[in-house]
DSSP file (Angstrom, degrees, kcal/mol; ACC not computed):
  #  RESIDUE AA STRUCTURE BP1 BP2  ACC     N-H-->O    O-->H-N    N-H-->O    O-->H-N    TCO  KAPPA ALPHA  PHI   PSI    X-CA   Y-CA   Z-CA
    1    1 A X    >>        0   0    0      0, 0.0     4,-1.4     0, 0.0     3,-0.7   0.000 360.0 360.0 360.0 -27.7   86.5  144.2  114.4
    2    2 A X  H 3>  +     0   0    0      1,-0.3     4,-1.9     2,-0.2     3,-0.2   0.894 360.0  51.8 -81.2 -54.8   84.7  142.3  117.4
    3    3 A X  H 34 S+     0   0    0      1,-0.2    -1,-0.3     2,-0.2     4,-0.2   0.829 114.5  43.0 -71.6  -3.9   81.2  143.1  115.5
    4    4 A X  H <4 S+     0   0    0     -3,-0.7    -1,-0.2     2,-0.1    -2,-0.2   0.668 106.9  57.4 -97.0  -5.1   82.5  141.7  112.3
    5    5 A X  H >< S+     0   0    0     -4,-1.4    55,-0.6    -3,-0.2     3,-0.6   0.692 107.5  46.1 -64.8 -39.6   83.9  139.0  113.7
    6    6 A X  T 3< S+     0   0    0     -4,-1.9    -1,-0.2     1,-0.2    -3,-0.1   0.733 110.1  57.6 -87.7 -16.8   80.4  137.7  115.4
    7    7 A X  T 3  S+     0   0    0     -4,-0.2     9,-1.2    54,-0.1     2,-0.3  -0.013  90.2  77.4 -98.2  20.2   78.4  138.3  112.0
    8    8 A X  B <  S-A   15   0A   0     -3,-0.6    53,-0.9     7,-0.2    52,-0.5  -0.883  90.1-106.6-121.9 173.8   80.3  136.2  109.9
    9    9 A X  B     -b   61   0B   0      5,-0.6    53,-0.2    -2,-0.3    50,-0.2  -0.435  14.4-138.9 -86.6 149.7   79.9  132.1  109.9
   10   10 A X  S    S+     0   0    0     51,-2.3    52,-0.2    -2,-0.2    -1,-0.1   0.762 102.1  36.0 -91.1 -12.1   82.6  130.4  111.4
   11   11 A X  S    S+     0   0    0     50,-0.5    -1,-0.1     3,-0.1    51,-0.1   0.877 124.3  28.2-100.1 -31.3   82.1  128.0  108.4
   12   12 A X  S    S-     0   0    0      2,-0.1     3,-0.1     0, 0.0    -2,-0.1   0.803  85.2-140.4 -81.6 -46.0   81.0  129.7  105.2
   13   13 A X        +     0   0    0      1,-0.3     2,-0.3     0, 0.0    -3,-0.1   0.769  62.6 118.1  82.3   7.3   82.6  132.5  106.1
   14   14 A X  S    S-     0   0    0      1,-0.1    -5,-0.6     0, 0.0    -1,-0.3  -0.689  85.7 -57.3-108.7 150.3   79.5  134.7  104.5
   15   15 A X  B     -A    8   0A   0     -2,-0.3     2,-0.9    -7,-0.2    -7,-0.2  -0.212  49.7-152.4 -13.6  94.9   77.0  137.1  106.4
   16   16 A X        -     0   0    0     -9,-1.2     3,-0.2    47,-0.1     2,-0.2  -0.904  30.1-176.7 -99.7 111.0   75.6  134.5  109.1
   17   17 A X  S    S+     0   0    0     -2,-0.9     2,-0.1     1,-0.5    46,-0.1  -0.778  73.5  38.4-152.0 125.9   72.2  136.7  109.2
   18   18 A X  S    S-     0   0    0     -2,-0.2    -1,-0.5    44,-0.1    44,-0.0   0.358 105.9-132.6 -65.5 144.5   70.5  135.6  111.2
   19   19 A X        -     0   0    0     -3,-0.2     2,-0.5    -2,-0.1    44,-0.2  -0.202  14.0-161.9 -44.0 141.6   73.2  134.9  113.6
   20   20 A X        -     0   0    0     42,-0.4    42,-2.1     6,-0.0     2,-0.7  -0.936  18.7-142.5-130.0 116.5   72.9  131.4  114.9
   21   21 A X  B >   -C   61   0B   0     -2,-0.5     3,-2.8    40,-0.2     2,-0.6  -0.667   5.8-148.8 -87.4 104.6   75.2  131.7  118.1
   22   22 A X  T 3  S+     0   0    0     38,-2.5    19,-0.9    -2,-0.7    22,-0.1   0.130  93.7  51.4 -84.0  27.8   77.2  128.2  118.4
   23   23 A X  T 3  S+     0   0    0     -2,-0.6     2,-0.5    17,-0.2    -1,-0.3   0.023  94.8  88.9-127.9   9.8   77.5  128.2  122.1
   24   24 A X  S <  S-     0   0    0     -3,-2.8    16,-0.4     1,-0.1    17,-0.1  -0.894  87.2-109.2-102.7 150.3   73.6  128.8  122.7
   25   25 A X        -     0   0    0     -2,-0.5     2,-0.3    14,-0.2    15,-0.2   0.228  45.1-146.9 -27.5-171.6   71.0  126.0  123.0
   26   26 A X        -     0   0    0     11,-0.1    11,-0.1    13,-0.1    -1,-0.1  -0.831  22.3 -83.8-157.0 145.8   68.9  126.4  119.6
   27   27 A X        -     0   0    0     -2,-0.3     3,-0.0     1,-0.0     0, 0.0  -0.229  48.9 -98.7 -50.8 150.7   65.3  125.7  119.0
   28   28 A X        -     0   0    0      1,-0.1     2,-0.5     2,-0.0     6,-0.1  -0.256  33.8-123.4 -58.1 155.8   64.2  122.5  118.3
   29   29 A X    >   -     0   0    0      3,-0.2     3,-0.7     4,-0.1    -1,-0.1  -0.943  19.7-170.8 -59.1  95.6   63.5  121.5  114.0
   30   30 A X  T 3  S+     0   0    0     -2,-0.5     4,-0.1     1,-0.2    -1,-0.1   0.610  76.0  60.6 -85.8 -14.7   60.6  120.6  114.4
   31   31 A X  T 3  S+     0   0    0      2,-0.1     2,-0.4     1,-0.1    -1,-0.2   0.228  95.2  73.1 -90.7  27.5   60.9  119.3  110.5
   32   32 A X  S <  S-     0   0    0     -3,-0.7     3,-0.2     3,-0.0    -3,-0.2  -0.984 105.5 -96.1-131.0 106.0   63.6  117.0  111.4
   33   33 A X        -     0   0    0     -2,-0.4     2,-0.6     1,-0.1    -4,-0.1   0.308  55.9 -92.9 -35.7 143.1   62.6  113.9  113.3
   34   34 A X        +     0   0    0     -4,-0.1     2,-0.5    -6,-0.1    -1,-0.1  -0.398  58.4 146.6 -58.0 122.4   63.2  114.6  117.0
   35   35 A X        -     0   0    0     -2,-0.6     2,-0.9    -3,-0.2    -3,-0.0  -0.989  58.1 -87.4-154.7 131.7   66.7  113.7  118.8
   36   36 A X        -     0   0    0     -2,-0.5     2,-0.4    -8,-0.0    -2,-0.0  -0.400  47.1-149.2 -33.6 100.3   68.2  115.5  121.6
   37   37 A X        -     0   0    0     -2,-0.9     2,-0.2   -11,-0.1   -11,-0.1  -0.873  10.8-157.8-112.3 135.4   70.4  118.1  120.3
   38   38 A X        -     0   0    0     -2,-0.4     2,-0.1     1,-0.1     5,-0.1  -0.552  48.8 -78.7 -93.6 154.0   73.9  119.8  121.8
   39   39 A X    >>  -     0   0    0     -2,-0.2     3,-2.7     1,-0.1     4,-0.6  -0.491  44.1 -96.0 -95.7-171.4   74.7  123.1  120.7
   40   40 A X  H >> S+     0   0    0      1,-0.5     4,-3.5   -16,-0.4     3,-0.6   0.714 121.7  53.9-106.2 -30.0   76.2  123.9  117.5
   41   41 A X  H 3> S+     0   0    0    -19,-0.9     4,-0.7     1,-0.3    -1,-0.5   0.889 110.5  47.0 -65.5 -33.0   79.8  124.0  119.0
   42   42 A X  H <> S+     0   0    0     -3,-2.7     4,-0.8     1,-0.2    -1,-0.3   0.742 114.9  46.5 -97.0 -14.2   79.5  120.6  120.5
   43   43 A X  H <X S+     0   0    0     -4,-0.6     4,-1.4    -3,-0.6     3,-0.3   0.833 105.9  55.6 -69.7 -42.9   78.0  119.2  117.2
   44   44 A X  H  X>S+     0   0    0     -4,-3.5     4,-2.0     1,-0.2     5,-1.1   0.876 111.3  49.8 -67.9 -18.4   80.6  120.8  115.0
   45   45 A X  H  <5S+     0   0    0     -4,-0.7    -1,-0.2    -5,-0.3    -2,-0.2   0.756 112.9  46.2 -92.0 -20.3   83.2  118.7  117.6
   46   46 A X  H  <5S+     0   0    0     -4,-0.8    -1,-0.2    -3,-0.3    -2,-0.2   0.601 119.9  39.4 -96.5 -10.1   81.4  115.4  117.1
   47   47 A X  H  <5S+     0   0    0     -4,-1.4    -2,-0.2    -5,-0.2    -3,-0.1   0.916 128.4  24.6-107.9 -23.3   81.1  115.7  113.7
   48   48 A X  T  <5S-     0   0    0     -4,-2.0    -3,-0.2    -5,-0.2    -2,-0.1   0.610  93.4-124.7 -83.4 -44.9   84.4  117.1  112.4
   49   49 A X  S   <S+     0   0    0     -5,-1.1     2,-0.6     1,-0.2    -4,-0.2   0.655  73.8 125.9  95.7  17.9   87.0  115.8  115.7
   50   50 A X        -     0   0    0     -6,-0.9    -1,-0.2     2,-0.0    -3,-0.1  -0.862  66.5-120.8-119.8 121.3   87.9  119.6  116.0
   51   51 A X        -     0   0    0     -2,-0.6     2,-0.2     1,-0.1    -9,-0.0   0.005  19.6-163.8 -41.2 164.9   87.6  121.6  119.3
   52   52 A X        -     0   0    0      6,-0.0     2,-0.6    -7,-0.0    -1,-0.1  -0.717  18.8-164.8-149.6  97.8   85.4  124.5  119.0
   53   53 A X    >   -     0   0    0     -2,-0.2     3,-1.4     1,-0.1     2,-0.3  -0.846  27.7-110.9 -91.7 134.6   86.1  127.1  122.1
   54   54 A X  T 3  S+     0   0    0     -2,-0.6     6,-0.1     1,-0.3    -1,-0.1  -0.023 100.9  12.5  -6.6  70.9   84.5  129.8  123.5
   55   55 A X  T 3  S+     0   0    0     -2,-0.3    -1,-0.3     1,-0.2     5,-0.1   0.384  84.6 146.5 105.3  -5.0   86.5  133.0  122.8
   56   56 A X    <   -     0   0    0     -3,-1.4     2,-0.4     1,-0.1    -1,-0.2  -0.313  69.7-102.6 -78.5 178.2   88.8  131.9  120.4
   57   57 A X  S    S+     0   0    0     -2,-0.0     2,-0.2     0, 0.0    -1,-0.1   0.283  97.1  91.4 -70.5  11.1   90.0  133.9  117.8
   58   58 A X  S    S-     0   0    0     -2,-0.4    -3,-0.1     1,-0.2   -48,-0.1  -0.491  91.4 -77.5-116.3 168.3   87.4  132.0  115.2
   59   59 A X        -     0   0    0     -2,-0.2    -1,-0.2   -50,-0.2    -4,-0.2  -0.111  32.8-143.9 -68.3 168.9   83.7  133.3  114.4
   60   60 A X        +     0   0    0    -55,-0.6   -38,-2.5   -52,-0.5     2,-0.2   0.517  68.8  75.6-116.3  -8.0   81.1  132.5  117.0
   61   61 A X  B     -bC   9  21B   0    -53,-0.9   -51,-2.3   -56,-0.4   -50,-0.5  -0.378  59.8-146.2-116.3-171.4   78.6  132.0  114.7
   62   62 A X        -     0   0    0    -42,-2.1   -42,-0.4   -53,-0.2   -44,-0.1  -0.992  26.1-130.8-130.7 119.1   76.7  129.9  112.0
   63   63 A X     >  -     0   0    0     -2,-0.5     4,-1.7   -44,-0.2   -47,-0.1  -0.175  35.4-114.8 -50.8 168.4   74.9  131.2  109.0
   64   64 A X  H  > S+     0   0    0      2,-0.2     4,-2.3     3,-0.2     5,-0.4   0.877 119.2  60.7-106.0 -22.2   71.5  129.4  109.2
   65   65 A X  H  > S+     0   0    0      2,-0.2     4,-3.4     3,-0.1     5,-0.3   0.994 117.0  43.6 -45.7 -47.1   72.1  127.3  105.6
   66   66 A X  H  > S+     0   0    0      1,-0.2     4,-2.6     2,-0.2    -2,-0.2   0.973 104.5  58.0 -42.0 -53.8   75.2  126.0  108.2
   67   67 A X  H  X S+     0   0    0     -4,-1.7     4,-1.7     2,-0.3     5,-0.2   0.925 114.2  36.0 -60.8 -50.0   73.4  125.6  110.9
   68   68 A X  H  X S+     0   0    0     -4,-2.3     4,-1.8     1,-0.3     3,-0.3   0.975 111.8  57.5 -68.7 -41.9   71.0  123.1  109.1
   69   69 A X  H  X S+     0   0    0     -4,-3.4     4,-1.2    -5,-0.4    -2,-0.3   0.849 113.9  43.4 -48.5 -24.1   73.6  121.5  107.2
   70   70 A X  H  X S+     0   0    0     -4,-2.6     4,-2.0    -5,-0.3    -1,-0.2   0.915 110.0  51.0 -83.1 -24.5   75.2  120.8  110.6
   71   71 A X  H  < S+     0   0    0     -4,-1.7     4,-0.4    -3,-0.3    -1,-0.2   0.460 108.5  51.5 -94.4  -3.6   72.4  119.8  112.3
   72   72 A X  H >< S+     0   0    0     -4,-1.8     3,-1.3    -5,-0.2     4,-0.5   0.946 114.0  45.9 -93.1 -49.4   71.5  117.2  109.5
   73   73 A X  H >X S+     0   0    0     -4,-1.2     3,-6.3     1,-0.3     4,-0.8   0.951 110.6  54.0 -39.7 -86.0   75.5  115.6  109.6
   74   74 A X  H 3X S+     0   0    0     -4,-2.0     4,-0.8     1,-0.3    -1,-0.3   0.645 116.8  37.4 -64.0  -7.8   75.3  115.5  113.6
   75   75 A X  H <> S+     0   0    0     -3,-1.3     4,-0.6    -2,-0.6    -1,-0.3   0.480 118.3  47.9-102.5   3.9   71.8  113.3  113.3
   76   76 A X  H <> S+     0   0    0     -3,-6.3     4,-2.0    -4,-0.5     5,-0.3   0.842 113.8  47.1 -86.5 -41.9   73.1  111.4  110.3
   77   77 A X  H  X S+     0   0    0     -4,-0.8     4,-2.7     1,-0.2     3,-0.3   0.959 118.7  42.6 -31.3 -64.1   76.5  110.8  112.5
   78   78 A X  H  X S+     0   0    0     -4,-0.8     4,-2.0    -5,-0.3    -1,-0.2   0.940 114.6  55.9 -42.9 -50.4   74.1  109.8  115.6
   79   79 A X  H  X S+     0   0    0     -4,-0.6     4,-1.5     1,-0.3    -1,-0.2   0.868 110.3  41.0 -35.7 -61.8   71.9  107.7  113.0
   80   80 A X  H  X S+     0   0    0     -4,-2.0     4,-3.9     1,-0.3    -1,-0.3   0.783 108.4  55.7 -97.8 -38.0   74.5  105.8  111.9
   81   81 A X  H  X S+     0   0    0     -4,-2.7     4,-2.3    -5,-0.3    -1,-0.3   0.869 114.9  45.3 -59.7 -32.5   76.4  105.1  115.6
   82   82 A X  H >X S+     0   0    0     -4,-2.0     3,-1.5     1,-0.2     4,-1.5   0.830 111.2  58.4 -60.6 -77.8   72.5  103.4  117.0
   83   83 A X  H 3X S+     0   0    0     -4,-1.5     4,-2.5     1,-0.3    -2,-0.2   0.517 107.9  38.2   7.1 -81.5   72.8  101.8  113.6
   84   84 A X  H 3X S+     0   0    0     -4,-3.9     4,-0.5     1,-0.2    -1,-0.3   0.813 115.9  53.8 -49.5 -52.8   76.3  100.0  114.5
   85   85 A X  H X< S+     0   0    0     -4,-2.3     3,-1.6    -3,-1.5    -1,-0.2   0.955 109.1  48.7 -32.1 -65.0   75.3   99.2  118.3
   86   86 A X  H >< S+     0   0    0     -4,-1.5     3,-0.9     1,-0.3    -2,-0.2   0.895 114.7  42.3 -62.3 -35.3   72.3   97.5  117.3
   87   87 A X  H >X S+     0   0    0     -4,-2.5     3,-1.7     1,-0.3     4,-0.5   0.541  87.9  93.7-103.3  13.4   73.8   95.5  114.8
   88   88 A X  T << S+     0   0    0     -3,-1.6    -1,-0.3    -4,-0.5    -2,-0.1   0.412  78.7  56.8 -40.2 -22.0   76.7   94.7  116.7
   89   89 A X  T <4 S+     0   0    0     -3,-0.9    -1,-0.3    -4,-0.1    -2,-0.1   0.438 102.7  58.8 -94.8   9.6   75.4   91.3  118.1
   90   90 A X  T <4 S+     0   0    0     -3,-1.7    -2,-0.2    -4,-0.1    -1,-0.1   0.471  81.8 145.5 -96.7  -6.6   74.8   90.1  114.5
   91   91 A X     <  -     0   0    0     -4,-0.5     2,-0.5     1,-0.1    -3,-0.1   0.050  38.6-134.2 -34.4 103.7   78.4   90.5  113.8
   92   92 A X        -     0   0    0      1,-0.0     2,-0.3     0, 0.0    -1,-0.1  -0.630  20.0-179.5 -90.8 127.5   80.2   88.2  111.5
   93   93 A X        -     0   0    0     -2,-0.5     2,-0.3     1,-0.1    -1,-0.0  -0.601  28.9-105.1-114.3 160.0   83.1   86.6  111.5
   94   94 A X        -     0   0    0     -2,-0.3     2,-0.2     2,-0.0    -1,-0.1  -0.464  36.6-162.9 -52.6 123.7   85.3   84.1  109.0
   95   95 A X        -     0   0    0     -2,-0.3    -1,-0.0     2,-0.1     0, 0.0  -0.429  27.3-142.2 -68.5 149.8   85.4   80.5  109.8
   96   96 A X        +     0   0    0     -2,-0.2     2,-0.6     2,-0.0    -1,-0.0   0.628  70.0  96.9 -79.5 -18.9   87.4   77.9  108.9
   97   97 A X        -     0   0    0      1,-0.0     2,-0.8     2,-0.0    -2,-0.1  -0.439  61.8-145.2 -77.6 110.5   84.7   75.0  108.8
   98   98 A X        -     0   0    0     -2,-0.6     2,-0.3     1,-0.0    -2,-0.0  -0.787   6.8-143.6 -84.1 130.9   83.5   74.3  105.5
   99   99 A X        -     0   0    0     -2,-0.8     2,-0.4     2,-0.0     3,-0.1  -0.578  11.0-167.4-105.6 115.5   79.8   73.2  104.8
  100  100 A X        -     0   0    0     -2,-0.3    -1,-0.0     1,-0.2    -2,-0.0  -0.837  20.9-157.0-122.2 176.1   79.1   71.0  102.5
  101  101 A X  S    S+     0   0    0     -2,-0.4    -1,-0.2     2,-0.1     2,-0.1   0.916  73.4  97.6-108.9 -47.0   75.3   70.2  101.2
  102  102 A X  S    S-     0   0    0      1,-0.2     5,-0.1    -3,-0.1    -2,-0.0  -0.309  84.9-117.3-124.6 104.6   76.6   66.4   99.9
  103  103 A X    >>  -     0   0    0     -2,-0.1     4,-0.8     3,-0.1     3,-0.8  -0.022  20.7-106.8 -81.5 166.6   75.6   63.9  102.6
  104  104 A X  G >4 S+     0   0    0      1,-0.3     3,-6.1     2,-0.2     4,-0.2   0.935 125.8  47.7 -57.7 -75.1   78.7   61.6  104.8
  105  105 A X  G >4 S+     0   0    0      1,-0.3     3,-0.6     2,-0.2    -1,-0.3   0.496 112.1  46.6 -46.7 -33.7   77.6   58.6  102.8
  106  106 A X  G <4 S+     0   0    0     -3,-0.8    -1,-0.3     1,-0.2    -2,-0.2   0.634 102.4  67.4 -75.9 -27.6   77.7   60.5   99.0
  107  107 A X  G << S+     0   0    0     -3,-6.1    -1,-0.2    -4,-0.8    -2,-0.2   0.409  74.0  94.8 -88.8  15.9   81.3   62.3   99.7
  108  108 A X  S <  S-     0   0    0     -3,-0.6     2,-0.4    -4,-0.2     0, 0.0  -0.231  94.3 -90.3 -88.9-156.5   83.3   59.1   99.6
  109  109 A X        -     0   0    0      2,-0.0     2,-0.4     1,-0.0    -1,-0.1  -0.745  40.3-157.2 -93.4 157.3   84.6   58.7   95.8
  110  110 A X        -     0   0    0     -2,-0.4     2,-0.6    -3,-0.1    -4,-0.0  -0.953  13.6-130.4-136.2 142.7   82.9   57.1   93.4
  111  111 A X        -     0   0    0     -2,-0.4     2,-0.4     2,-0.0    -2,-0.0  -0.764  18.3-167.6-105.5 124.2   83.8   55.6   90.4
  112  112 A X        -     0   0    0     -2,-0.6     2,-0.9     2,-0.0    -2,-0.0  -0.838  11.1-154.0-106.2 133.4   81.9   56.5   86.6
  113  113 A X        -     0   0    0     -2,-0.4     2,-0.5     2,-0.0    -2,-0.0  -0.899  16.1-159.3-114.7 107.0   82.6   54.2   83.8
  114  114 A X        -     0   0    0     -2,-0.9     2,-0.8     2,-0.0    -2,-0.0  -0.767   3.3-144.6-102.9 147.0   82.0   56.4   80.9
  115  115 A X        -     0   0    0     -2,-0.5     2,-0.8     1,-0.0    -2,-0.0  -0.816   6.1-145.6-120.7 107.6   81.4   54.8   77.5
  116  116 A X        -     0   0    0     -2,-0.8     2,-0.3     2,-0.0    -2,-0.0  -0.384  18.3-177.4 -76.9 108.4   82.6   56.2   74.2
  117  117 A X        -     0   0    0     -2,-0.8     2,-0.6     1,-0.0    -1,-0.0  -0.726  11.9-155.5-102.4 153.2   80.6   55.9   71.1
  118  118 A X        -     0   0    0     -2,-0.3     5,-0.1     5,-0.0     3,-0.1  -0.695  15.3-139.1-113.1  96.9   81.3   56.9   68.0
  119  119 A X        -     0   0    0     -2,-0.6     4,-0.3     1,-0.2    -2,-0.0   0.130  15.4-164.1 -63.1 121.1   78.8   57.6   65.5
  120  120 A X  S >  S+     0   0    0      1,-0.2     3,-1.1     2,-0.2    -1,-0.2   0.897  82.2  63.3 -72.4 -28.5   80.5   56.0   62.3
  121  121 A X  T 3  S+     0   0    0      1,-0.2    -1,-0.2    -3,-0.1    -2,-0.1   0.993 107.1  39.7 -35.0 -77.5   78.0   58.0   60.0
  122  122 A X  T 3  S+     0   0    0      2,-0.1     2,-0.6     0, 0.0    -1,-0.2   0.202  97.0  96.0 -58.0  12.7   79.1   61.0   61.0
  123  123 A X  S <  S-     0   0    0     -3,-1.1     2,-0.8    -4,-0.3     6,-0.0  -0.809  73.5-124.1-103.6 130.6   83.6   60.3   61.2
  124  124 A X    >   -     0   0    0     -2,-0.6     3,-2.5     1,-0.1    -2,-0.1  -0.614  19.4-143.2 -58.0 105.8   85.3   61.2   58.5
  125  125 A X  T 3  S+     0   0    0     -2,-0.8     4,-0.2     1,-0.3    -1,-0.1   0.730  95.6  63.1 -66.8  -3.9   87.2   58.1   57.3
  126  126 A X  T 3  S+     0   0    0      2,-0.1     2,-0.5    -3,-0.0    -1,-0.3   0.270  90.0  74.8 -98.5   8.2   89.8   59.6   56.3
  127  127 A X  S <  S-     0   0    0     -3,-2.5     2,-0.5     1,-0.0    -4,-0.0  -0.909  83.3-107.5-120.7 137.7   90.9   61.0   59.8
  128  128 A X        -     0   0    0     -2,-0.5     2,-0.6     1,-0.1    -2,-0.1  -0.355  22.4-154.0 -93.4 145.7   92.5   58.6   62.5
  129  129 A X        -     0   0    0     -2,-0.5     2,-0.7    -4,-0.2    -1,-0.1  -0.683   1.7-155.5-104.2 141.7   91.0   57.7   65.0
  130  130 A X        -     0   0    0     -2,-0.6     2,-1.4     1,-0.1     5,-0.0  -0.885  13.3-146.0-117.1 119.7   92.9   56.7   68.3
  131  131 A X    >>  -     0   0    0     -2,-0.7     3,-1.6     1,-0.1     4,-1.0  -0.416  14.3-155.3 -71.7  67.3   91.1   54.3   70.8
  132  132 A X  T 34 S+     0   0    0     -2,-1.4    -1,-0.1     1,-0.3    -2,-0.0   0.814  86.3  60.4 -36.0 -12.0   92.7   56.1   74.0
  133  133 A X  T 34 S+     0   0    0      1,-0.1    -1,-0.3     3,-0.0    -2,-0.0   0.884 109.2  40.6 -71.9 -34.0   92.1   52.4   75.9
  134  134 A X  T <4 S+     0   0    0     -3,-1.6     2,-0.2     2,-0.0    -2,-0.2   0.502 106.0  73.8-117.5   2.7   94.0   50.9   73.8
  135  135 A X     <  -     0   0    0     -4,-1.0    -5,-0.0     2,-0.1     0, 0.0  -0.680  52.9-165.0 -94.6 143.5   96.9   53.7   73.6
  136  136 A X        +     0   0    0     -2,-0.2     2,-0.1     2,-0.1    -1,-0.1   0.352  50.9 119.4-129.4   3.4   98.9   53.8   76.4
  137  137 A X        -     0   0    0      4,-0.1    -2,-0.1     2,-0.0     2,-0.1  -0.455  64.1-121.1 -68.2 145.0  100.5   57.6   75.2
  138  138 A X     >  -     0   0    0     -2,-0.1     4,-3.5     1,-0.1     3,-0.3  -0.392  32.3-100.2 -79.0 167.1   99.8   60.6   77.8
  139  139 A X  H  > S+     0   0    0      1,-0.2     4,-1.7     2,-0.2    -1,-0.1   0.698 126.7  60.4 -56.5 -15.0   97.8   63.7   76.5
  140  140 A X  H  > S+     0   0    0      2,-0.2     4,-1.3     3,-0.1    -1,-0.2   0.915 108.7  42.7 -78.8 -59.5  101.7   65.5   76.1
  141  141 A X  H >> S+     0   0    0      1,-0.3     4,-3.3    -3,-0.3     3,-2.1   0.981 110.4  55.6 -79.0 -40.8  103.0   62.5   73.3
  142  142 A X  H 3X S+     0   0    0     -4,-3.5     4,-2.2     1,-0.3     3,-0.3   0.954 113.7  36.1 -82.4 -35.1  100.0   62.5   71.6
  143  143 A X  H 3X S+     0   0    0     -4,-1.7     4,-1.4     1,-0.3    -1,-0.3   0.721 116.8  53.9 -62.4  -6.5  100.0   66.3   70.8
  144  144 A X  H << S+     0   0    0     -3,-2.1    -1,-0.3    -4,-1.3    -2,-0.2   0.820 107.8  48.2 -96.1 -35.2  103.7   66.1   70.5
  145  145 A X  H >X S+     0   0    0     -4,-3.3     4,-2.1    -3,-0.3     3,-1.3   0.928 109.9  59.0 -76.4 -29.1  103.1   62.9   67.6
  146  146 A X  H 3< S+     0   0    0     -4,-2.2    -2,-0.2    -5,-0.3     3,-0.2   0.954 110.7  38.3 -39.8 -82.8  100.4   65.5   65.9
  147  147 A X  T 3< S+     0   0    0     -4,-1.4    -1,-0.2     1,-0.2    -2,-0.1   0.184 119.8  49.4 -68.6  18.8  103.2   68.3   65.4
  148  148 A X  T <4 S+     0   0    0     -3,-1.3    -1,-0.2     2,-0.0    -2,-0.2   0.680  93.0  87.1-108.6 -53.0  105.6   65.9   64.5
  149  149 A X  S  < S-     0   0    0     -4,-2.1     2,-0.6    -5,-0.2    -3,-0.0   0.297  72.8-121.5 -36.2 148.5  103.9   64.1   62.1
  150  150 A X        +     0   0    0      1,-0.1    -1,-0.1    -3,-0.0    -3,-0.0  -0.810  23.3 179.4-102.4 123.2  103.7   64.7   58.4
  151  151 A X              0   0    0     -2,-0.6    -1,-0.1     1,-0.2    -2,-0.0  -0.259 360.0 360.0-114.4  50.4  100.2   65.1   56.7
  152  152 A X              0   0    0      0, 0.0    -1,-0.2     0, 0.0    -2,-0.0   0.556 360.0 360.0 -97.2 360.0  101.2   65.6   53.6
């Protein structure tokens, strides 16, 4: 049972031949950019969170499709940790101050006196027209004299 127990992957669970032994050093990937590499037991624990000891009751090995799929997660995992350090002094946080583009002297209010023309060509004469200067109803009464009113 101890020799089928070391030939299978402790992840796949298939044939690991060749064995790849997860407590031995393993040659460098020389098609992989270079990094420091732990062996495969201490990779499978930085990349999952799960212990992986010596002698437990679990396979000892890696198939070798595992073994690169693990070793490409533990350098993207690594990748990604430089990643976060480095950008860690750029960090940003919310403020409260708002920024405005609109210079001191521009924000105070200002008052526009807009002037309504009407072109009298184009009005229909037969619709009234309400000079709102000279009407002293809010926008409420005058829709409310609309739907009262009779236009028959």
């Amino acid at each position: 049972m101890d020799d089928l127990k070391k030939m299978c992957c402790r992840i796949c669970l298939k044939d690991a031949e060749p064995p790849v032994d997860i407590f031995a050093k393993q040659k460098h990937d020389e098609s992989l950019p270079y990094e420091p590499e732990d062996i495969p037991a201490n990779m499978i624990k930085e990349c999952i969170g799960l212990n992986v000891d010596e002698g437990d009751v679990h396979h000892q090995h890696l198939c070798e499709p595992c073994f690169k799929a693990l070793r490409k997660a533990y350098r993207f995992k690594r990748r990604y940790s430089r990643s976060m350090q480095s950008n860690a002094p750029v960090k940003r946080e919310p403020t409260d101050v708002q920024t405005s583009i609109i210079p001191n002297d521009a924000a105070q209010e200002q008052t526009v006196n807009v002037k309504n023309e009407i072109d009298v060509d184009a009005v229909d004469s037969t619709a009234p027209v309400f000079n709102e200067a000279e009407n002293d109803n809010t926008a409420a009464e005058y829709f409310e004299i609309i739907e009262t009113d009779d236009w028959t």
